[in-house]
C-alpha positions as CSV (number, residue, x, y, z in Angstrom):
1,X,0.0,0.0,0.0
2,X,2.7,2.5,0.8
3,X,4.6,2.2,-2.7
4,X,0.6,2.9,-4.3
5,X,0.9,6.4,-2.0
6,X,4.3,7.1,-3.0
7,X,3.9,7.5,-6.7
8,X,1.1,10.2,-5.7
9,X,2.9,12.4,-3.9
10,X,4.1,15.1,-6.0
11,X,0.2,15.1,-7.7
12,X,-2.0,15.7,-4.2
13,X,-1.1,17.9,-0.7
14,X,0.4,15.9,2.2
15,X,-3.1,16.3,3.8
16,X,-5.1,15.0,1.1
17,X,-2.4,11.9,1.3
18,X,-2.4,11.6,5.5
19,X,-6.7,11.4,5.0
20,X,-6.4,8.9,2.2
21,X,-4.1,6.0,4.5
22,X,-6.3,7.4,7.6
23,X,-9.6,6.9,6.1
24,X,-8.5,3.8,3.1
25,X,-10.9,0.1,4.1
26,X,-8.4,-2.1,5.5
27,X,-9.1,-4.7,3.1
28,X,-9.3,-2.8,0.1
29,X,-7.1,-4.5,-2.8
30,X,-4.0,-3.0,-5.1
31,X,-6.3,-2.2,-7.8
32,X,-9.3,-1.0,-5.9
33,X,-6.5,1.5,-3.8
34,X,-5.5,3.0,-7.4
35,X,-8.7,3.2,-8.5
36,X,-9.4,5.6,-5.3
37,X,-6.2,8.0,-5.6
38,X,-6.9,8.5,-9.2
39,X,-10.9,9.3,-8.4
40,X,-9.2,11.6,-5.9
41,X,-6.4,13.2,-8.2
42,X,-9.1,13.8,-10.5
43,X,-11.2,15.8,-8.0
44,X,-8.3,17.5,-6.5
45,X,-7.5,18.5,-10.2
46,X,-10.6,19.8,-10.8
47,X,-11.8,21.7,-7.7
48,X,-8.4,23.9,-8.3
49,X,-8.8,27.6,-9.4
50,X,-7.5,28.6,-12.6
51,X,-5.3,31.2,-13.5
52,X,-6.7,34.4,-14.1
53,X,-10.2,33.0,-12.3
54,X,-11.3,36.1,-10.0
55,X,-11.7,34.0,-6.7
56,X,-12.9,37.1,-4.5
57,X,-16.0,37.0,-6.8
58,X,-16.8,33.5,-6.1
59,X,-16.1,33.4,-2.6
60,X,-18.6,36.5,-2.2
61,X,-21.1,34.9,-3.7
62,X,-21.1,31.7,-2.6
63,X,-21.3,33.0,1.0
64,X,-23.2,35.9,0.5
65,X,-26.4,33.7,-1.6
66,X,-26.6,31.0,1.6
67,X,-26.5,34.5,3.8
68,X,-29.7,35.2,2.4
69,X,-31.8,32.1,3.8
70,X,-30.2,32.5,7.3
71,X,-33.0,33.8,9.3
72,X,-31.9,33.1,13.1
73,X,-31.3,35.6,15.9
74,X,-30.4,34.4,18.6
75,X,-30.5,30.7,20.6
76,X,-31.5,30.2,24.3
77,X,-30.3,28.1,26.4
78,X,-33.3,26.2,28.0
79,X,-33.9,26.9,31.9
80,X,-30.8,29.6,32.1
81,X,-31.5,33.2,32.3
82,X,-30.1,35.8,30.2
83,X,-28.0,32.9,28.1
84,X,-28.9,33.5,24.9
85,X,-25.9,33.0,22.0
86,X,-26.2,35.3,19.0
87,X,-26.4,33.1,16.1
88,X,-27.3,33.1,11.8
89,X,-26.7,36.4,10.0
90,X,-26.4,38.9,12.9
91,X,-23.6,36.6,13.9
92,X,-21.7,36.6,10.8
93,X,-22.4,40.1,10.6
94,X,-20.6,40.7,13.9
95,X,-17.4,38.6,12.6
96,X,-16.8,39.7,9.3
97,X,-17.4,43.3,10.8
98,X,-14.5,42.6,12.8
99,X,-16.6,44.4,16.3
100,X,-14.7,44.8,19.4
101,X,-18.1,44.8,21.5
102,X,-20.0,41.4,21.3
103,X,-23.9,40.5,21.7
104,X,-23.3,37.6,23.6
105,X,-19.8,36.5,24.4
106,X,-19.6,33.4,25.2
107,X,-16.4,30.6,26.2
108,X,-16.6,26.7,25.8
109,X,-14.6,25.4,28.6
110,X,-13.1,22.1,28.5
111,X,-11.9,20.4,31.6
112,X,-9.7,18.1,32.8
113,X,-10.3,14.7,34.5
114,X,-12.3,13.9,37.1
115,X,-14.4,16.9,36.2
116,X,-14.8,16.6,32.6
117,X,-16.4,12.8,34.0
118,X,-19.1,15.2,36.0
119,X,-17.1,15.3,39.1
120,X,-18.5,18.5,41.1
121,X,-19.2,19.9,37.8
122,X,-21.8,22.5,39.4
123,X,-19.5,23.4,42.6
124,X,-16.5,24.3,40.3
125,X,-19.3,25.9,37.6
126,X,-20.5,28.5,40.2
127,X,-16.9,28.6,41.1
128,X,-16.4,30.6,37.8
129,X,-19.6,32.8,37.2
130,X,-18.7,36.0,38.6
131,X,-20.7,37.0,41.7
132,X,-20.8,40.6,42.6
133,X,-22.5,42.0,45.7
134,X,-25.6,42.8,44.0
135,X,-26.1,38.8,44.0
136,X,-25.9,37.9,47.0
137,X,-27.5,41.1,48.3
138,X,-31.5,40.6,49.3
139,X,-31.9,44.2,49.7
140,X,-30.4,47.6,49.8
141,X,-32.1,50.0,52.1
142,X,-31.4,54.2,52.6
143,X,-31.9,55.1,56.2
144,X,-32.9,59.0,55.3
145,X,-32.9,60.0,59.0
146,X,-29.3,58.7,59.8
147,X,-28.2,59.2,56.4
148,X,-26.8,55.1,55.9
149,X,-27.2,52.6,53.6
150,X,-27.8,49.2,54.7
151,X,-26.9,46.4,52.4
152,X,-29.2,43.0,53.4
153,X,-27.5,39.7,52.7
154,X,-28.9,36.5,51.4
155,X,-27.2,33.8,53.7
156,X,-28.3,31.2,51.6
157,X,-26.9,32.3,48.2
158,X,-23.8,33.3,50.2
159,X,-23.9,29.5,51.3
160,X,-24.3,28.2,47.9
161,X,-21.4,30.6,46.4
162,X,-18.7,29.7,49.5
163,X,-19.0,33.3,50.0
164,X,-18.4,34.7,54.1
165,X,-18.7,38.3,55.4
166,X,-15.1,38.6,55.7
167,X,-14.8,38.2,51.6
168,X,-18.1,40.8,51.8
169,X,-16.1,43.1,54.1
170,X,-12.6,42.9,52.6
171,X,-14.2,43.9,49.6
172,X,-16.3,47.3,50.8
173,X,-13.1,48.3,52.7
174,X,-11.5,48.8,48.7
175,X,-14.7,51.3,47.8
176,X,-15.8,52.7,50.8
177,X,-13.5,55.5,52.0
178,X,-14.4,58.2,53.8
179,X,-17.4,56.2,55.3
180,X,-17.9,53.7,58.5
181,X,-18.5,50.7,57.9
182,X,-20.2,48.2,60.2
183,X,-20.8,44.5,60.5
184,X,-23.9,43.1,61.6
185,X,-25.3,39.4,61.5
186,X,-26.8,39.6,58.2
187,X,-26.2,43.0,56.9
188,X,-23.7,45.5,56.5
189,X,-24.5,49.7,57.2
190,X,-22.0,52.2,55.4
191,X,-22.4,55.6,56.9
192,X,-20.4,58.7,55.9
193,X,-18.0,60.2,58.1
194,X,-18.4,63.9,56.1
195,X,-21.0,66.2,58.3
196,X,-22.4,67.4,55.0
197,X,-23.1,63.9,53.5
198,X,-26.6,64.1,51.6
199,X,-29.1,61.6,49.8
200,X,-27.8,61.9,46.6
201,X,-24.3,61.3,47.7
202,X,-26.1,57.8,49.1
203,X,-27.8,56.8,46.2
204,X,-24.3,57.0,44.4
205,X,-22.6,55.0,47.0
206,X,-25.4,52.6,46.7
207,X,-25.1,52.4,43.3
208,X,-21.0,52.4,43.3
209,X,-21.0,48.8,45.6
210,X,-24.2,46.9,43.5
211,X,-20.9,45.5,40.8
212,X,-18.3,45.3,43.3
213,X,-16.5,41.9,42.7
214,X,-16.9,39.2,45.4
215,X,-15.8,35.2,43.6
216,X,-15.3,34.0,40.7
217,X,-13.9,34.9,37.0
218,X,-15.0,38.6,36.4
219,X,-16.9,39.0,33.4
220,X,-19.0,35.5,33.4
221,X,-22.2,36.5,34.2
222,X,-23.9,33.1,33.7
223,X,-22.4,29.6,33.5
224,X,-24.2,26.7,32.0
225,X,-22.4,22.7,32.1
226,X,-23.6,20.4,29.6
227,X,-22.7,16.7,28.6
228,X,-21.2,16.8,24.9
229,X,-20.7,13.4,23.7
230,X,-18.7,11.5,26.4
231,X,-17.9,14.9,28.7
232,X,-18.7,17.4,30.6
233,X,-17.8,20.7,29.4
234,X,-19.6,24.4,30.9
235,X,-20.8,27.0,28.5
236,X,-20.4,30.9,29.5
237,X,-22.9,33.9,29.1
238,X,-19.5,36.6,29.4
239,X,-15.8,35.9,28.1
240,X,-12.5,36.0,30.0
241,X,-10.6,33.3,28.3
242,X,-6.8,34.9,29.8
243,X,-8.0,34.3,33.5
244,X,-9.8,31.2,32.7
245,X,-6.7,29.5,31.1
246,X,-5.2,30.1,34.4
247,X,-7.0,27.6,36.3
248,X,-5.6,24.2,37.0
249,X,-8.8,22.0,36.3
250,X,-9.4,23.5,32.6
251,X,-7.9,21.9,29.3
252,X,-6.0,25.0,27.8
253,X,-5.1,23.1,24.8
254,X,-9.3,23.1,23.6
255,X,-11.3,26.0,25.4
256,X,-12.3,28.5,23.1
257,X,-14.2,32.3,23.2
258,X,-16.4,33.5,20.4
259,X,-14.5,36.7,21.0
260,X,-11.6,37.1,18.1
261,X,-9.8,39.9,19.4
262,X,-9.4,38.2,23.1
263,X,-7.9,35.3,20.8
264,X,-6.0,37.5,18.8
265,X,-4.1,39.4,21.8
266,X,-3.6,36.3,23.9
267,X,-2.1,33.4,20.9
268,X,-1.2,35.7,18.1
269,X,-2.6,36.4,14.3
270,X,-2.6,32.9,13.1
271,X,-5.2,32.0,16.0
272,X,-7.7,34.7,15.3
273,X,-7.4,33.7,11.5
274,X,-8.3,30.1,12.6
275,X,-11.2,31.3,15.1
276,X,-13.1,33.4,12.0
277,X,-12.9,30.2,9.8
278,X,-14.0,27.9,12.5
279,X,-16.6,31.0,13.4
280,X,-18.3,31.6,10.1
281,X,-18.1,27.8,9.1
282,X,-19.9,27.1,12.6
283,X,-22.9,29.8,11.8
284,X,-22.9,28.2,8.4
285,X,-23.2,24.9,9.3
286,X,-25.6,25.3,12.3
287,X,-27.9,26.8,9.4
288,X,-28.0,23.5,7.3
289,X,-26.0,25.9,4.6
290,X,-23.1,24.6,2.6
291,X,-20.3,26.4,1.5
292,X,-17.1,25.2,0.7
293,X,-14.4,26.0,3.7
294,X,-12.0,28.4,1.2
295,X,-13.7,30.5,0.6
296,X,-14.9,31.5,4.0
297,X,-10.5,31.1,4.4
298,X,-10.2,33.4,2.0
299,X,-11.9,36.4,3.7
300,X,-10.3,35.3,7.2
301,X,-7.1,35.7,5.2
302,X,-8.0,39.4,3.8
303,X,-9.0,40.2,7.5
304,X,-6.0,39.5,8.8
305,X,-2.8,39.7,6.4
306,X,-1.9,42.9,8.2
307,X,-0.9,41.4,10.9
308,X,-3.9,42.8,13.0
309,X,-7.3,41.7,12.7
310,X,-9.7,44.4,10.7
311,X,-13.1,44.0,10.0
312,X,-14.8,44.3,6.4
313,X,-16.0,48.1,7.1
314,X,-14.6,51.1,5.9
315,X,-13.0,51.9,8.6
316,X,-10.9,48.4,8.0
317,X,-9.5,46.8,5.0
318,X,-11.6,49.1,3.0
319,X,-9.5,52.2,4.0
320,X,-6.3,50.5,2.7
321,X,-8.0,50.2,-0.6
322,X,-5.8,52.8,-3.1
323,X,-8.2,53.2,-5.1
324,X,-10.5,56.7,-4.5
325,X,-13.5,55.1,-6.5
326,X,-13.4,51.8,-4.7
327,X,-13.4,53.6,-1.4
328,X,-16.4,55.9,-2.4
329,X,-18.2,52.9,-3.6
330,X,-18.4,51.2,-0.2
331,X,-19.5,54.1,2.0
332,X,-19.6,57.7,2.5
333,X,-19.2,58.5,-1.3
334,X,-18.6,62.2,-1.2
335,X,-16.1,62.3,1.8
336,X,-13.8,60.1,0.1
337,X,-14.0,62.3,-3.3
338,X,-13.5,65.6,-1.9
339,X,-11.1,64.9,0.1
340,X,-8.8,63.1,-2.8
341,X,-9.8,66.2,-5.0
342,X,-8.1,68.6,-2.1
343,X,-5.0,66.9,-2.4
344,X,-4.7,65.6,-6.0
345,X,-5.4,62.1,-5.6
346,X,-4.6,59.5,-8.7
347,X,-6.4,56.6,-9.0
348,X,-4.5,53.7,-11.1
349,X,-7.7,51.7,-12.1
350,X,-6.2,48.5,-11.6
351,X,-9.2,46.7,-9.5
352,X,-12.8,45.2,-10.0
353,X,-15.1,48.3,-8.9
354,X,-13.8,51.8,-10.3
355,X,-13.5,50.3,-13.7
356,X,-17.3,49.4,-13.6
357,X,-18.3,52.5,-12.6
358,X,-16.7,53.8,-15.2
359,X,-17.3,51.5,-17.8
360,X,-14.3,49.9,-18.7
361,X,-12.8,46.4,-19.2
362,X,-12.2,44.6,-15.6
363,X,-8.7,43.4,-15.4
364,X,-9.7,41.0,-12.7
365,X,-7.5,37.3,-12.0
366,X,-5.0,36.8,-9.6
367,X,-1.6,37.5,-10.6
368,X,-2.0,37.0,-14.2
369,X,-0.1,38.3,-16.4
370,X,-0.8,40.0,-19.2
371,X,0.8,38.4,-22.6
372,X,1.8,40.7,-25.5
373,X,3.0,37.9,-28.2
374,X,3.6,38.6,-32.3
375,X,1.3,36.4,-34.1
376,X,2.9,34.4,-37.0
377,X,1.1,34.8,-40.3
């Protein structure tokens, strides 16, 4: 069998090659093996672009057509509040935008064994949602007359978090200077030590302590584990992949954000390149669309060949465009005219767009080129 492979190797990729022994019936004979590699040199032959053949045409098209039938907003996790996932076009929308602020950031969190086997899978899952003091806090009440604020606590979500009032005090002390601050069984009052304290300095202070950090991964608002084939892995409403990765019990090598640029300034370009193709081709898939897998690599590699990731906007790899007529074509129109009419901009009519607007031939292919040859009579 491994002579049959060697003749093909300078005719298909290693890959190709590596999936063809992986994936070859063990008891397939000499003739039927040939029979395969030549089926596959043929289709590898074939599914190759051609010289000349303007690829960022195709690969628009055959992602923008299935766009049109994605109709999904958002999925919700059953029996979890506020953990919903943006999904279907918004979400693609949101990637090739290249947006810093997500909908719904989210992490997949793999774990290591015993845990990823279910062992206290919900005592380390709380263990990671953030809880602030607003969670744990029953009620917050303004005493007008003494001019306090006293914060009620919930003993038994403080029982369920591992949370005591030393953590709850330790953590006031940070925000509440210039006011007292006393203990009780279960509450805490914070009055202020200035003689001209007033009610709307209160409600401020009040409002100041509500996110104060008490446990947990800041950021992860909700946490969700679920059983994916043979593990347990838990789902986040909230990303913070840098201080996640720093816990013992999580498999670095697999957990994964939705959040490119988190990926991009923690492993580098070549990540974030991988996370939009793995994005896009998840949305894609999860619609029941098909699209082939290079061209959604394609626009992952336009995003990102500048060594930082920019989104498809103007304000990204539009605006390193040199052309003034492709730039006023996208957005903004006028903007981009006057201002390359103040300074005495050229445009060298070398791309797709400015020569249709202005009605010329397109001289589109990738790196052809052009031929000038004397033809024999």
């Amino acid at each position: 069998m491994a002579d049959i492979f060697k003749e093909y190797e300078g005719k298909l990729p290693q890959k190709i090659l590596t999936d063809l022994k992986q994936f070859m019936p063990a008891k397939a004979s000499q003739t039927k093996i040939k029979q395969i590699c030549e089926q596959v040199v043929k289709e590898y032959n074939e599914s190759k672009a051609d010289p000349g053949e303007c690829i960022g045409n195709i690969s628009a098209e055959s992602i923008g057509e299935p766009g049109t039938q994605m109709t999904l907003n958002t999925f919700h996790f059953a029996g979890v509040a506020e953990m919903n996932v943006t999904v279907g076009l918004p979400r693609i929308i949101e990637i090739l935008d290249g947006r810093k602020e997500l909908k719904t950031p989210s992490m997949e969190i793999y774990l290591k064994k015993p845990h990823s086997q279910g062992t206290d899978i919900k005592k380390l899952a709380l263990s990671i949602k953030e809880t602030t003091l607003d969670d744990i806090t029953s009620e917050f009440q303004i005493n007008i007359v003494d001019l306090s604020v006293e914060i009620m606590l919930d003993k038994q979500i403080m029982k369920d978090a591992g949370i005591t009032n030393t953590i709850v005090a330790n953590a006031l002390k940070k925000y509440t200077k210039g006011y007292n601050l006393k203990q009780q069984d279960d509450s805490f009052v914070i009055k202020s030590k200035s003689k001209d304290a007033n009610l709307n300095d209160l409600y401020k202070i009040k409002e100041k302590l509500k996110p104060v950090h008490l446990k947990g991964i800041k950021g992860v608002t909700q946490v969700l584990p679920v059983k994916r084939d043979n593990e347990y892995l838990i789902i986040t409403a909230g990303s913070n992949l840098k201080d996640v990765l720093k816990l013992d019990v999580v498999d670095a090598s697999r957990t994964v954000t939705n959040n490119i640029y988190e990926i991009a300034d923690l492993f580098g370009i070549e990540a974030a390149r991988q996370s939009i193709i793995n994005e896009v081709f998840g949305v894609i898939e999860n619609q029941g669309l098909n699209v082939d897998i290079r061209h959604i690599m394609l626009v992952a590699d336009t995003m990102c060949n500048s060594g930082i990731v920019k989104g498809i906007t103007r304000y990204g790899i539009v605006s390193q465009k040199s052309s003034v007529l492709a730039k006023a074509s996208f957005e903004t129109p006028l903007k981009h005219i006057i201002n390359s009419a103040l300074i005495g901009e050229v445009d060298p009519l070398d791309s797709v767009v400015e020569n249709v607007m202005i009605n010329q031939p397109v001289p589109i292919g990738t790196g052809l080129p052009s031929l000038v040859t004397k033809i024999k009579k």
